[in-house]
Structures are given as structure tokens and as C-alpha cells.
C-alpha positions, 0 to 999 in steps of 0.5 A: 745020854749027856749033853756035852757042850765042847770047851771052845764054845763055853770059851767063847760065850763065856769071853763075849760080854768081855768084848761087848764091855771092852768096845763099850768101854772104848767107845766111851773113851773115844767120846770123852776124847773126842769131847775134850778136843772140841771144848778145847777147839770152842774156846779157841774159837771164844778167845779169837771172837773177843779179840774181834769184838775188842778190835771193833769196841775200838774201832767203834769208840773211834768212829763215834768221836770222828762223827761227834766232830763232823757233826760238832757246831763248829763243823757244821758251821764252818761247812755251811758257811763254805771255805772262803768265809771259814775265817768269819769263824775265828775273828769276834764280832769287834774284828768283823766290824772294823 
């Protein structure tokens, strides 16, 4: 007595690691696919934040002249002297005596 072995089972042994390499080889592309897109999303994200960062360097330069002119000699003085005797600043010691 031969064993027989049916042709649709070795048929479908046979074409099995053909699906196990196919869904491999799919997964695969979906993850490289899927890597790509996020790179892409990422370095929107990078160019967005620079464009920020470069706003609030400007921003930032900014703020640092206008406390540099508060905090000026000029400034300080004519602040502590008070508005009325703001105008000592301006004339020279010749006018302030006459």
C-alpha cells in the first residue's frame, strides 16, 4: 500500500510560504510608506518651529533695545527727576544759572 498525498493539499503547502512572503513583503511597504509620510510630517513640523523661533529672535532683539532705552541714563534720569523738571535736562548748566 502507497501513501497518497491529494494534489490540492501539496497545492496549498506548496503556495503557503508564497502568502506568508507576500504579506511580509507587504507589511514592509506599508512601513516604509508609512515612515515616509512621517519624515515628511516631521520636517513640516521643523520649518514651522523655525519660522516661530525666527518671529520671537525678532521679537526678542526688539524688547532688548526698548529695555536698553528705559534703562538708559537719559531715562532713568529724566524718570526720577519727574515731568516737570524734565526740561533741567535739556538746558546747560550756563542756562540753568541765568
Amino acid at each position: 500500500m502507497a501513501l497518497r498525498v491529494s494534489t490540492s493539499m501539496t497545492t496549498t503547502m506548496t503556495n503557503m510560504p508564497l502568502y506568508v512572503v507576500v504579506l511580509i513583503a507587504l507589511g514592509i511597504a506599508f512601513f516604509r510608506v508609512h515612515l515616509r509620510v512621517k519624515t515628511t510630517l516631521v520636517g513640516y513640523e521643523i520649518g514651522r518651529l523655525k519660522a516661530t523661533e525666527g518671529r520671537l529672535l525678532a521679537e526678542r532683539s526688539d524688547l532688548s533695545v526698548e529695555l536698553a532705552r528705559l534703562t538708559g541714563r537719559d531715562a532713568l534720569q529724566a524718570r526720577d527727576l519727574g515731568p516737570t523738571d524734565a526740561s533741567a535736562l535739556t538746558s546747560t548748566p550756563l542756562e540753568a544759572q541765568h
